[in-house]
C-alpha positions in Angstrom: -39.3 0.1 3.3 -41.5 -0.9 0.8 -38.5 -0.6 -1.8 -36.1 -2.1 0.5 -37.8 -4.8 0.6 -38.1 -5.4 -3.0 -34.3 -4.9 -3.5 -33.6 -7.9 -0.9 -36.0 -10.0 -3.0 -34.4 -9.1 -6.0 -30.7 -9.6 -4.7 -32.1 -12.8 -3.0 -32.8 -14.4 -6.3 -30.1 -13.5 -8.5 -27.9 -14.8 -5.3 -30.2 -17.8 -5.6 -29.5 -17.9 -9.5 -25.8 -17.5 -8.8 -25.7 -20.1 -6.3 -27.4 -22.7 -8.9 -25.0 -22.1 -11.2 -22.2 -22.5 -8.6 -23.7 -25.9 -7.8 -24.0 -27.0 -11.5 -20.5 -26.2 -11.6 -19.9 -28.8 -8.9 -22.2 -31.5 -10.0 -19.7 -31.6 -13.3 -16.4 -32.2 -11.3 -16.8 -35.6 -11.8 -14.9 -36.2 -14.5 -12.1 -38.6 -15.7 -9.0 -37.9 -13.7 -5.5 -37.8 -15.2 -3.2 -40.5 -15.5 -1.0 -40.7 -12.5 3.0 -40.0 -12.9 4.6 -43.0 -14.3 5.4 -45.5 -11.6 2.2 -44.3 -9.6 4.6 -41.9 -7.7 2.1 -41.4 -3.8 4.3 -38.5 -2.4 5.6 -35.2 -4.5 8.5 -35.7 -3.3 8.8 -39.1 -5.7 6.9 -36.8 -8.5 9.7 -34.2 -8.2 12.5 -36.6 -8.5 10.3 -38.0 -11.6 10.2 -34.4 -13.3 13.7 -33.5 -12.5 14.7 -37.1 -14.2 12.5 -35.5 -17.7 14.6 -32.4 -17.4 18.0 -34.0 -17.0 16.9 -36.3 -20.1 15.6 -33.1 -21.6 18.9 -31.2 -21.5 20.9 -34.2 -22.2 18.8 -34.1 -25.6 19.7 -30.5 -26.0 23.2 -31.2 -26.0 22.7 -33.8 -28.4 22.0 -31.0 -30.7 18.4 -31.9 -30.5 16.9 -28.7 -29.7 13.0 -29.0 -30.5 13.8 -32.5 -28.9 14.9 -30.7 -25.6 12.2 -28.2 -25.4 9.7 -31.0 -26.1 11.0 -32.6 -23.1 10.7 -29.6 -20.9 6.9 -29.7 -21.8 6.6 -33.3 -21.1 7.8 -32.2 -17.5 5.6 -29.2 -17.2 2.4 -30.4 -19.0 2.0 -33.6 -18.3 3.5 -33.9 -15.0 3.6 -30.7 -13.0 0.2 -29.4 -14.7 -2.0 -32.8 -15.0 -1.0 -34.1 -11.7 -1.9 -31.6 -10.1 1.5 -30.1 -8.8 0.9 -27.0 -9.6 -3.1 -26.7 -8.0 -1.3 -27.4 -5.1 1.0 -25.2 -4.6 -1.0 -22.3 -5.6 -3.5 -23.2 -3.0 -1.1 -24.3 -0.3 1.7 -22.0 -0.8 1.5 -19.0 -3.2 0.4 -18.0 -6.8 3.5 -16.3 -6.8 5.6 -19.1 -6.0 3.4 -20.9 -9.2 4.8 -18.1 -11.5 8.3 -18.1 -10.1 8.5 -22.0 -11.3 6.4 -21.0 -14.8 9.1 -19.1 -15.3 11.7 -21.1 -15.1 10.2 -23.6 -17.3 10.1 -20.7 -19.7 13.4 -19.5 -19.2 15.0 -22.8 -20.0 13.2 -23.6 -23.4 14.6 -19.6 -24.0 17.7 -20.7 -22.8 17.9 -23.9 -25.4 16.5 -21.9 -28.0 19.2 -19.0 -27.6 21.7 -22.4 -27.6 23.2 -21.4 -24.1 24.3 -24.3 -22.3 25.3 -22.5 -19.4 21.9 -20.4 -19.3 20.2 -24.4 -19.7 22.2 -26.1 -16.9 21.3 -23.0 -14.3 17.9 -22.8 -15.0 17.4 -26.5 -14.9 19.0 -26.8 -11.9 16.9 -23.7 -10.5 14.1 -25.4 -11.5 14.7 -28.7 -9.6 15.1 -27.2 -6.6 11.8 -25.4 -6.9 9.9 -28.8 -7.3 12.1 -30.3 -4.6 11.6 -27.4 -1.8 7.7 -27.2 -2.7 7.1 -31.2 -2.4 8.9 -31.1 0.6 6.8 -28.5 1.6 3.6 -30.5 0.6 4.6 -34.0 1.6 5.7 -32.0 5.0 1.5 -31.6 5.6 0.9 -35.4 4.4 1.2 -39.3 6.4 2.4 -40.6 3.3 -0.4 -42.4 2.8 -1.5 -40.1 -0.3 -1.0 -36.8 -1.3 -3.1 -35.5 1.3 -3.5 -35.9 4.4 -4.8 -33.1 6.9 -8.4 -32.7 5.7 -8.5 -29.3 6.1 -5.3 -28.6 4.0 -5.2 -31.9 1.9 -9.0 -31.2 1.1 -11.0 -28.0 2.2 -8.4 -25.2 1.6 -7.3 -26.0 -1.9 -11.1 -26.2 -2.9 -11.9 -23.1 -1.3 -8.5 -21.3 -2.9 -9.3 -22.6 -6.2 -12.9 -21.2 -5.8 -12.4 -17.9 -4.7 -8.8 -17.7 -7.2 -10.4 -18.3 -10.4 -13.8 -17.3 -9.5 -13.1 -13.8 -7.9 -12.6 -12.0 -11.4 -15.2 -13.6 -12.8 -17.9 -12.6 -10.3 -16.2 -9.3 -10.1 -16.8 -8.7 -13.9 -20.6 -10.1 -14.0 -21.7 -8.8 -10.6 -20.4 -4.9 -11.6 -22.6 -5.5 -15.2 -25.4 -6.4 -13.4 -25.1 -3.7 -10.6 -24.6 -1.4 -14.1 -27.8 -2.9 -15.6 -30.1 -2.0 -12.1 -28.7 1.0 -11.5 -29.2 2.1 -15.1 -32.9 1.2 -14.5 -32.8 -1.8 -17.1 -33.4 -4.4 -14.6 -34.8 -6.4 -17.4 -32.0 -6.9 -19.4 -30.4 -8.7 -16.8 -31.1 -11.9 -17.8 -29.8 -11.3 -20.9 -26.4 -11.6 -19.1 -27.5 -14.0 -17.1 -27.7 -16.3 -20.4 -24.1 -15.3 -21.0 -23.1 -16.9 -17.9 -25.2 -19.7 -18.3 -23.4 -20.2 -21.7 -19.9 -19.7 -20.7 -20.2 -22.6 -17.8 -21.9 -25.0 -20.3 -18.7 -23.9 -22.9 -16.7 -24.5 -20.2 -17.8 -28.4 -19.0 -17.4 -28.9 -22.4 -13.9 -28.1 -23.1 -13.4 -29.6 -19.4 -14.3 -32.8 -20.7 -12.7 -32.1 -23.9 -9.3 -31.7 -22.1 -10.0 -34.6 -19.4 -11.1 -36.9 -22.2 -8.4 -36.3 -24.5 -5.7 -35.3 -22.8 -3.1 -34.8 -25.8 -5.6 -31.6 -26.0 -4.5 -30.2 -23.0 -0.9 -28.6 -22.4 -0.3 -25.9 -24.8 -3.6 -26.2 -26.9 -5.1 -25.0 -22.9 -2.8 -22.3 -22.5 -3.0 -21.1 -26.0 -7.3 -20.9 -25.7 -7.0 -19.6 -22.3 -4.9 -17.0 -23.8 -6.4 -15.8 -26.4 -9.8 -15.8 -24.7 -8.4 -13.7 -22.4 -7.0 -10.9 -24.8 -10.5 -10.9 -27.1 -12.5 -9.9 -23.5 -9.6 -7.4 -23.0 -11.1 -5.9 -26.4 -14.3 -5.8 -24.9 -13.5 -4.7 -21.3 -11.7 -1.9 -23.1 -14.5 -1.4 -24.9 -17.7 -1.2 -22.1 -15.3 0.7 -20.0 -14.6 3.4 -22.3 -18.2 3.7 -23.0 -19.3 3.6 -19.0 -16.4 6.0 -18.3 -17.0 8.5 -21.2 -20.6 8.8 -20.2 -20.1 9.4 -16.4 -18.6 12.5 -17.3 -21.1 13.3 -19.9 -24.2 16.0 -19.4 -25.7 13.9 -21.9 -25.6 10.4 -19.7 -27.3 12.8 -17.2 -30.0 13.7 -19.5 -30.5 10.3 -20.7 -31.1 8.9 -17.1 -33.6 11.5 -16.2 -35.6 11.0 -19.7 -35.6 7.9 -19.6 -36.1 8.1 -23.5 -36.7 4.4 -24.5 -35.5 2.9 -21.4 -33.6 0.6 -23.4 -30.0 -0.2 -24.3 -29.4 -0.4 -28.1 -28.6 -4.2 -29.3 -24.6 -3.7 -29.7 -24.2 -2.3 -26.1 -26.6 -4.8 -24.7 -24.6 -8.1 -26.6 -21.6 -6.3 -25.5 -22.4 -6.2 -22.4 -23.6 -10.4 -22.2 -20.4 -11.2 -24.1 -18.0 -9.4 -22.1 -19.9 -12.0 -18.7 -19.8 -15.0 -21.1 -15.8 -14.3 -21.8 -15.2 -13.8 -18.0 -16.7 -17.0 -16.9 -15.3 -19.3 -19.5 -12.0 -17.7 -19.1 -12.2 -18.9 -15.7 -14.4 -21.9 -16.4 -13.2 -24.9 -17.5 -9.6 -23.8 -15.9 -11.7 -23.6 -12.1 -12.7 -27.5 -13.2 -9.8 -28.7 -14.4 -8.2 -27.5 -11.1 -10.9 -29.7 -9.2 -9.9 -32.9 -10.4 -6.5 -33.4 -8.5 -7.7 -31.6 -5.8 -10.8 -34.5 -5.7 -7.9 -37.1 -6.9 -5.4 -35.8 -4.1 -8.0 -35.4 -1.5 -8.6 -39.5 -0.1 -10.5 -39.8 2.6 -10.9 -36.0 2.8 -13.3 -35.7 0.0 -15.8 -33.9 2.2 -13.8 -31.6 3.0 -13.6 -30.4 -0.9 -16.9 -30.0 -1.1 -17.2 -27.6 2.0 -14.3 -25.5 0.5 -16.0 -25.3 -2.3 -19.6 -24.2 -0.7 -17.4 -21.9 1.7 -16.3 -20.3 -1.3 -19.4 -19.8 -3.2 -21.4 -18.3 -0.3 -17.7 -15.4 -0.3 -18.7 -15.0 -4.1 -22.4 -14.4 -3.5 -21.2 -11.8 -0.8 -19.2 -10.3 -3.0 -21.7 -10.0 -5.9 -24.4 -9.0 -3.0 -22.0 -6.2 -1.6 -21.7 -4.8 -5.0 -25.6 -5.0 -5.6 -26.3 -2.9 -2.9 -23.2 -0.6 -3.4 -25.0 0.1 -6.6 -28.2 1.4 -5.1 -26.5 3.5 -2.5 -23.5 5.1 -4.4 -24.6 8.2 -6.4 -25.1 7.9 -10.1 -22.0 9.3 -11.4 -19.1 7.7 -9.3 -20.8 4.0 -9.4 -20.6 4.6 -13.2 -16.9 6.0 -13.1 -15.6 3.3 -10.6 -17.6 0.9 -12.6 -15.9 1.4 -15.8 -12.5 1.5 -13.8 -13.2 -1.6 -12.4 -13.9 -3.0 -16.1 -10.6 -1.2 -17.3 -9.0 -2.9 -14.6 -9.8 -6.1 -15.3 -8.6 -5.0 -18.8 -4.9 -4.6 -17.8 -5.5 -8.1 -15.3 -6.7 -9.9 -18.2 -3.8 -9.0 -20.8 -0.6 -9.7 -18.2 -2.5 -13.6 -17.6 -3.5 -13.6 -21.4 0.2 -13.2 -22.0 1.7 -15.6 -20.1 -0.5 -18.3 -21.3 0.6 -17.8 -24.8 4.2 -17.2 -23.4 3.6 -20.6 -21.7 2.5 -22.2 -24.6 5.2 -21.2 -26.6 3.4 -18.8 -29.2 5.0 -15.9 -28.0 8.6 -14.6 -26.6 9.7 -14.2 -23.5 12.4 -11.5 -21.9 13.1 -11.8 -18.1 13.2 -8.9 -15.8 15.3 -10.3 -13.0 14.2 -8.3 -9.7 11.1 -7.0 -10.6 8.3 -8.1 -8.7 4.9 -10.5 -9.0 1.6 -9.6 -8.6 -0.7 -13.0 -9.8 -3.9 -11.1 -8.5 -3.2 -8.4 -10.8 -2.0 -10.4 -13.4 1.7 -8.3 -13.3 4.7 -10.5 -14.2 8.7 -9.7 -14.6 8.4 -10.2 -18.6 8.8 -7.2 -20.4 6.3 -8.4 -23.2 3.5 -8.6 -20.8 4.4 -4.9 -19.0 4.5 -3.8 -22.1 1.1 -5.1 -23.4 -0.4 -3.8 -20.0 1.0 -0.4 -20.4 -0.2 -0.1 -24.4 -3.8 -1.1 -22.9 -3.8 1.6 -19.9 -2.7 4.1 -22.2 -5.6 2.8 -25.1 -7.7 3.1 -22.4 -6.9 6.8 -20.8 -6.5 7.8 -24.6 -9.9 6.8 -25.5 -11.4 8.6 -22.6 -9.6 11.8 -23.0 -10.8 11.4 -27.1 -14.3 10.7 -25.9 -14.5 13.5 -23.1 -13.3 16.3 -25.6 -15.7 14.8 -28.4 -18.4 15.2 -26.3 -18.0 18.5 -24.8 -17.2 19.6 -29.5 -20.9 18.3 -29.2 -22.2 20.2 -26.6 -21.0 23.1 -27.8 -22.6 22.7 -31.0 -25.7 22.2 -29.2 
């Protein structure tokens, strides 16, 4: 009882310690919003009809013979109109990540399309595209009075907060809650707070760049994608990384031994800075995005401002119960599977990571992009019809299983030597 007792104290704080940085989080939404579409467009519909008249302008500059003038166009469209406005927030929240990558897409397939110099290719996918941002702002302006881009508070204001929450938050609490779980069940409860720092870091890195983007907005667009990218391929390194490690000892006699001995009861420095760095590039991967995406949903919200704020506490208390679950998972599952589904966990945030770390380069334009027509999306799992990111995803599963195979027979080479 005794025991129990102190484990609820002990999950009760670092809850209490998640739920203050959650809050901090908050307390920094207040930043600059972006400039509103030329002509102070109040209804997506009007902001559609504004994007599809930069596209039509952009492919007319294509056919000029203007081709980095056409794709620059394109940009202007997605960045600074469907991005900064806030288009794309809310969709995601009010109808469907996937819908979100089916309209990515097409922004990418038409810069592909006017870098391949097929007009035909251009004028479908331009066309496609329109009727994307048509459908989904009549779907939007559908919920609204037309008296701003909200209206219901409940779906102009609390579900978009609490979708953006749980969205970009989820993998982030996911990642730090499964380390920390790691850390207790490993019996170094002590070096928890040395992750804990890591996550205090990562937010404080990510209000930064927040206000970096807000404030400057010429920084945002591709310069974004491209550090939200390769953020998210350098924690793939070190998800690959931990998980090998976690996964290659589980199946060790020698992980055994070391958590009945008890030896040092310490973790040596590079597993220990691994371990914080891996949390501080899962939060700010998530970070200054989860901010950015507050300020339309504040700017769109009017009079239903409230209403954002209790998404956004809604969605904080699921994250605690997640990381809470997972705390006491850890004390109940025996040592050997919570370290084996651990590490898988890790791993498969690995192959999550590299799919989204992909498409944000893909998005902004540092690397290529090759369709697969009919092949399906999975945002959660970070699986999109691009060969390049398949690809990528299948090269880091099989890095992964190869390492563990390499580390399972170099271990039992050792025990036999023993």
């Amino acid at each position: 009882m005794r025991g129990t007792t102190c484990l609820v104290a002990r999950s009760t704080k670092s809850s209490k310690a998640l739920l203050l940085l959650l809050a901090s989080l908050a307390l920094l939404l207040f930043l600059p919003s972006p400039a509103r579409a030329e002509g102070g467009a109040s209804t997506w519909g009007e902001v559609a009809t504004e994007m599809g008249q930069i596209l039509d302008e952009a492919q007319q500059t294509y056919l000029s013979g203007n081709i980095e003038g056409g794709k620059d166009g394109v940009n202007v469209a997605y960045y600074r109109r469907y991005e900064t406005l806030g288009f794309e927030k809310q969709v995601m929240a009010r109808i469907s990540g996937e819908r979100v990558s089916a309209v990515e897409m097409e922004f990418s397939l038409v810069k592909k399309a006017m870098s391949d110099r097929d007009d035909a290719a251009v004028a479908q996918h331009t066309e496609i595209l329109k009727t994307y941002l048509r459908e989904d702002a009549q779907a939007l302006d559908g919920t609204t009075q037309n008296t701003n881009l909200g209206g219901s508070p409940w779906l102009s204001g609390f579900l978009p907060s609490l979708l953006v929450i749980l969205r970009e938050g989820m993998e982030a609490i996911l990642v730090v809650a499964a380390i920390l779980a790691y850390l207790s069940k490993a019996g170094h409860k002590d070096k928890t707070k040395v992750v804990w720092a890591g996550v205090a870091l990562a937010l404080l890195a990510s209000v930064l760049l927040a206000v970096l983007f807000s404030t400057f907005s010429r920084l945002a667009g591709a310069n974004q994608e491209l550090l939200e990218g390769l953020v998210a391929l350098f924690a793939v390194a070190m998800l690959i990384w931990v998980s090998n490690w976690m996964l290659s000892k589980s199946s060790s006699q020698a992980w055994d031994r070391y958590i009945k001995e008890q030896t040092d009861a310490s973790l040596n420095r590079g597993s220990l800075f691994g371990l914080a760095f891996i949390a501080f590039l899962a939060v700010l991967r998530e970070g200054a995005e989860t901010i950015l995406f507050y300020i339309p949903v504040i700017s769109n919200a009017g009079d239903a401002l409230a209403y954002v704020w209790i998404g956004l506490a809604v969605g904080a208390v699921i994250l605690v119960l997640v990381y809470l679950l997972i705390q006491f998972a850890a004390v109940r599952i025996p040592l050997r599977p919570f370290f084996t589904v651990t590490s898988l966990l890790l791993a498969l945030m690995a192959v999550t990571f590299t799919g989204s770390g992909i498409k944000e380069l893909q998005e902004a334009d540092l690397l290529s992009l090759t369709y697969l027509n009919g092949f399906p999306t999975i945002d959660l799992l970070g699986i999109y019809p691009r060969v390049e990111n398949l690809a990528a995803q299948a090269l880091v599963l099989a890095l992964i299983v190869g390492l563990y195979f390499w580390g399972s027979r170099r271990h039992s080479r050792a025990a036999l030597v023993k």
